[in-house]
GUTORGU-958957 format. One record per residue: residue number from 1; residue in three letters; z, x, y of N, C-alpha, C in turn. Coordinates in Angstrom, 1 decimal. Layout:
N
- NUM:ALA:Z:X:Y:Z:X:Y:Z:X:Y
...
! end
This chain:
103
- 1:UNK:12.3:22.1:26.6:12.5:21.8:25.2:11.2:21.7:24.5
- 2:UNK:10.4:21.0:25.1:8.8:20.7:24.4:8.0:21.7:24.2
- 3:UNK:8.6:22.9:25.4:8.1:23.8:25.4:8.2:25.4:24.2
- 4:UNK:9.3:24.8:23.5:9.9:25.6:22.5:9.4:25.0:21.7
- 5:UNK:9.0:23.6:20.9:8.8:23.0:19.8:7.1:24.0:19.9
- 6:UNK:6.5:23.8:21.0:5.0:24.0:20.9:5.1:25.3:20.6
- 7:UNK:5.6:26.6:21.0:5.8:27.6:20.8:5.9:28.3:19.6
- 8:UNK:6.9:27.2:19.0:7.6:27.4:17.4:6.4:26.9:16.7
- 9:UNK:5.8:25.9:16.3:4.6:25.3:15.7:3.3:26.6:16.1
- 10:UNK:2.9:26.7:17.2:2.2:27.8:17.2:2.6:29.1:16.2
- 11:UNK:4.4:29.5:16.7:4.4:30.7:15.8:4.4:30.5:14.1
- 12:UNK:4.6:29.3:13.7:4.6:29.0:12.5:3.4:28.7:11.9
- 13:UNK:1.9:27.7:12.6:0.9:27.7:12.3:-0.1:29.5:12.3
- 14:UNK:0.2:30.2:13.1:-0.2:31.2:13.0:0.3:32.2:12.2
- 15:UNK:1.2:32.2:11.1:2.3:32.8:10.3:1.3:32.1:8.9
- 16:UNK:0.9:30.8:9.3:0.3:29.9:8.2:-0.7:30.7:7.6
- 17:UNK:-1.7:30.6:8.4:-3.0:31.4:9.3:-2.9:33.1:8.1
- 18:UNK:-2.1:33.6:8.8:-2.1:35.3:8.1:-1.7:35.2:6.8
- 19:UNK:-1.1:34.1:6.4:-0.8:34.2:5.0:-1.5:33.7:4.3
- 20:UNK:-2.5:32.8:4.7:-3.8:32.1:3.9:-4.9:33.0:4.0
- 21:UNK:-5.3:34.0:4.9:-6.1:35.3:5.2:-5.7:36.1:4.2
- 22:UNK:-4.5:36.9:4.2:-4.3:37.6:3.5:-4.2:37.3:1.4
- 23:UNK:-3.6:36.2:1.6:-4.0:35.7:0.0:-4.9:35.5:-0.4
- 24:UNK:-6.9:35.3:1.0:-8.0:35.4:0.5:-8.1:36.7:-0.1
- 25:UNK:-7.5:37.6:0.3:-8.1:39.3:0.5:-7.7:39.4:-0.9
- 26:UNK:-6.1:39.2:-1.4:-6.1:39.2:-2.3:-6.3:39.2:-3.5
- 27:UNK:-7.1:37.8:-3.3:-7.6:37.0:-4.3:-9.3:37.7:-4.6
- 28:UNK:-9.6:37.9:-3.5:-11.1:39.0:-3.6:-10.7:40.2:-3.9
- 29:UNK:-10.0:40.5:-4.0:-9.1:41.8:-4.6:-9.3:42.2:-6.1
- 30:UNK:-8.7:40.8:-6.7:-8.3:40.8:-7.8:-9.8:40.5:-8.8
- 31:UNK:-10.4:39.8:-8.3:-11.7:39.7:-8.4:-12.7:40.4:-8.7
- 32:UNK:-12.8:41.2:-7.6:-13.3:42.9:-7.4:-12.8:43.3:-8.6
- 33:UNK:-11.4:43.7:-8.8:-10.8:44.5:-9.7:-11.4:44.6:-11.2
- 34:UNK:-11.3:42.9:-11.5:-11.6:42.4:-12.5:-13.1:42.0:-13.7
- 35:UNK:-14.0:42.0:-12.4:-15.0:42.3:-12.8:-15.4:43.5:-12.6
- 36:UNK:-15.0:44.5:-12.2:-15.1:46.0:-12.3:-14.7:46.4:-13.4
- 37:UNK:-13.9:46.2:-14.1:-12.9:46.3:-15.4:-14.1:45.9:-15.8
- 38:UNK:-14.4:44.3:-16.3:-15.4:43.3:-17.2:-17.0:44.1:-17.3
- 39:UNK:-17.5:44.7:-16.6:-18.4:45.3:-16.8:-18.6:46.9:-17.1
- 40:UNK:-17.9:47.7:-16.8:-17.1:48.7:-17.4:-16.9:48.9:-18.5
- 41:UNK:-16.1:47.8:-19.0:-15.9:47.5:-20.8:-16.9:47.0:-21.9
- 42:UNK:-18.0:46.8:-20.9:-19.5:46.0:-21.5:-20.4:47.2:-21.2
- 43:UNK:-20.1:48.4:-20.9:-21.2:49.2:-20.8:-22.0:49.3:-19.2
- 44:UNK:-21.6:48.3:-18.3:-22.6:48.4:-17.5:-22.0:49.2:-16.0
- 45:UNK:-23.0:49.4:-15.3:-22.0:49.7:-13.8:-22.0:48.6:-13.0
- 46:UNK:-20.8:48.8:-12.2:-20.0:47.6:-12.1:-21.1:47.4:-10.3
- 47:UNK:-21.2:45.4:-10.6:-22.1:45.1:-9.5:-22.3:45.7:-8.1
- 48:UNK:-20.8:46.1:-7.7:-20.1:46.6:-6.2:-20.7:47.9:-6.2
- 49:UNK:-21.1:48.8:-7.0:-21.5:50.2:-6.9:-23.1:49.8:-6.9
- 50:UNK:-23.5:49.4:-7.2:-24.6:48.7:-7.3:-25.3:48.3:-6.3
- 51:UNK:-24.8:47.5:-6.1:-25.2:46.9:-4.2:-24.8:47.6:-3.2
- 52:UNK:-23.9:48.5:-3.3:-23.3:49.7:-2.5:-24.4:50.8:-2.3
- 53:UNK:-24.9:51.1:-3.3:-25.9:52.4:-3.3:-27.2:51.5:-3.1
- 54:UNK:-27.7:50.2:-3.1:-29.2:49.9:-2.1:-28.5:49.7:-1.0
- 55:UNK:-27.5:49.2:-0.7:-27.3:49.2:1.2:-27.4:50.5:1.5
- 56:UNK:-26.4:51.3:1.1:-26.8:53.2:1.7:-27.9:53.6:1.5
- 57:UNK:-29.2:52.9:0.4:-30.3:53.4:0.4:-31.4:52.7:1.7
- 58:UNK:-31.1:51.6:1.8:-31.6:50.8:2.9:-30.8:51.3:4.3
- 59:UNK:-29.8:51.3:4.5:-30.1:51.8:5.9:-30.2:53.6:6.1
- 60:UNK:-30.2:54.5:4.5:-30.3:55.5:4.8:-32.2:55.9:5.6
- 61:UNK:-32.6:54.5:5.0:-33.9:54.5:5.2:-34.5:53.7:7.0
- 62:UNK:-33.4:52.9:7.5:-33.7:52.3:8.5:-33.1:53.8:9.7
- 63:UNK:-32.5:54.6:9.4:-32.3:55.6:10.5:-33.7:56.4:10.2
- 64:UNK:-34.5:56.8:9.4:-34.9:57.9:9.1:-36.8:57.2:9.8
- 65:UNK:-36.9:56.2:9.8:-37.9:55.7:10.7:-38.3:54.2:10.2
- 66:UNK:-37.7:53.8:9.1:-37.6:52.7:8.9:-38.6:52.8:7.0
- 67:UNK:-38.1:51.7:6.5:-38.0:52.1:5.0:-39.5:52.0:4.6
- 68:UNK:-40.5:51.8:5.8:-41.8:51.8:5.0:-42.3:53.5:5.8
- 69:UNK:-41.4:54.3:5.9:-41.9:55.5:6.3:-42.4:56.0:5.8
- 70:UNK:-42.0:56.6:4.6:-42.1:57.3:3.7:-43.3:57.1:2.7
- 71:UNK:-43.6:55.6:2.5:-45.2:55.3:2.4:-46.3:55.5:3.1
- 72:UNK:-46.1:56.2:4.6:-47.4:55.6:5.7:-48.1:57.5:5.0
- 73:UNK:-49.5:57.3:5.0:-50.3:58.5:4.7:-49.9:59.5:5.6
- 74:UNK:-50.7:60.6:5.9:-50.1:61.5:6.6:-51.1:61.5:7.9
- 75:UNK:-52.4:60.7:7.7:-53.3:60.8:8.9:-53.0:59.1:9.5
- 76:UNK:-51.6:58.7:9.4:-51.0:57.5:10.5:-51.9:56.2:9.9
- 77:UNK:-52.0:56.1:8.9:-52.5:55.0:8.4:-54.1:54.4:9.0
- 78:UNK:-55.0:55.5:9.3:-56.4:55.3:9.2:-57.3:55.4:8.2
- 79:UNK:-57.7:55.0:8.0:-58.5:55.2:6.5:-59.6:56.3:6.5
- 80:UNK:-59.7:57.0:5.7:-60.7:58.4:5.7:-61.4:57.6:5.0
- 81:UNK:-63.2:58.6:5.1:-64.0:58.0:3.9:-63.5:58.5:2.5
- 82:UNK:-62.7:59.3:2.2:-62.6:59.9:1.1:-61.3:58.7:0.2
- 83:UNK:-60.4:58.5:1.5:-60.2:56.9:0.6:-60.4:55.9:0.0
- 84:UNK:-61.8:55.6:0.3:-62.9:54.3:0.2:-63.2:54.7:-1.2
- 85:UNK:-63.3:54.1:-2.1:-63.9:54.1:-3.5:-64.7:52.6:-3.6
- 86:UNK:-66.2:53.4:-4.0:-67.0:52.1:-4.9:-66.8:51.7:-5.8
- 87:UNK:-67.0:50.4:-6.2:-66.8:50.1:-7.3:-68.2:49.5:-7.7
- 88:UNK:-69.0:49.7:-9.2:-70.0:49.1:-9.7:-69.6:47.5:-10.2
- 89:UNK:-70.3:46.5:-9.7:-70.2:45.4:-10.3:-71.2:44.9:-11.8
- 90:UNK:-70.4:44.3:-12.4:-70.8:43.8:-14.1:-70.4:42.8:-14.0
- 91:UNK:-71.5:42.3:-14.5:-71.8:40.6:-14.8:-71.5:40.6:-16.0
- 92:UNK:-70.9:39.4:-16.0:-70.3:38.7:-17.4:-70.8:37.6:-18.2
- 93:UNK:-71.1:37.7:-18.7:-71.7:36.8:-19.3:-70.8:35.6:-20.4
- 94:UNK:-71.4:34.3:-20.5:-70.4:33.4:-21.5:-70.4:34.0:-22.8
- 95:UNK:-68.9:34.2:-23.5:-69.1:34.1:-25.0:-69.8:33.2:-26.5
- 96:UNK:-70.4:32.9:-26.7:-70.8:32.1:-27.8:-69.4:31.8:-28.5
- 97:UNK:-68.4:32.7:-28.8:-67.6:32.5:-29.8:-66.4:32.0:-28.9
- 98:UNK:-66.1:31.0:-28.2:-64.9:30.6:-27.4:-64.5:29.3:-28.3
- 99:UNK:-63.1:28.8:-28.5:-62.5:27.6:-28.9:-63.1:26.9:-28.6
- 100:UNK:-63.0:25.5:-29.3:-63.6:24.5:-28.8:-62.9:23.6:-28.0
- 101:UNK:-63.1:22.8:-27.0:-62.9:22.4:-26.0:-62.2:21.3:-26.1
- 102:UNK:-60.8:21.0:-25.5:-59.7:19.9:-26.1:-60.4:18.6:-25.3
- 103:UNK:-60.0:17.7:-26.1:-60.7:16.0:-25.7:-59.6:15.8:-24.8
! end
């Protein structure tokens, strides 16, 4: 007999279980839906497509050699001299004409 109560409570806690799951889903559902609508109506595209299209852009980038690929030079990231640029340094000198100095 104890063995039927525990059984029943199991089948009923886990009936609990799927119906508190699925009423999340729903509830993120309606959510989704709703702010898809709300920004839609405001002109904008809606957050979900949004973040949808950098994840496919981010891992379209992590199959392809990884997303700093497509920056590395073509001679593997050694530096040529023809990369190297001088630069002339200028001295500065103080302004005479600057604010005067808070107490």
């Amino acid at each position: 007999m104890n063995a039927l109560f525990a059984w029943f409570f199991k089948l009923v806690f886990a009936a609990a279980a799927l119906i508190f799951a699925a009423s999340l889903l729903l509830a993120l559902l309606a959510v989704l839906v709703v702010t898809s609508l709300w920004s839609l109506l405001h002109g904008r595209k809606p957050q979900v497509a949004v973040l949808w299209t950098r994840y496919r852009d981010l891992t379209r980038g992590m199959t392809q050699g990884g997303p700093w690929a497509a920056r590395r030079p073509a001679n593997q990231g050694r530096a040529s001299s023809d990369d190297i640029v001088d630069v002339q340094a200028k001295e500065v000198h103080e302004s005479a004409q600057r604010l005067p100095h808070r107490d």
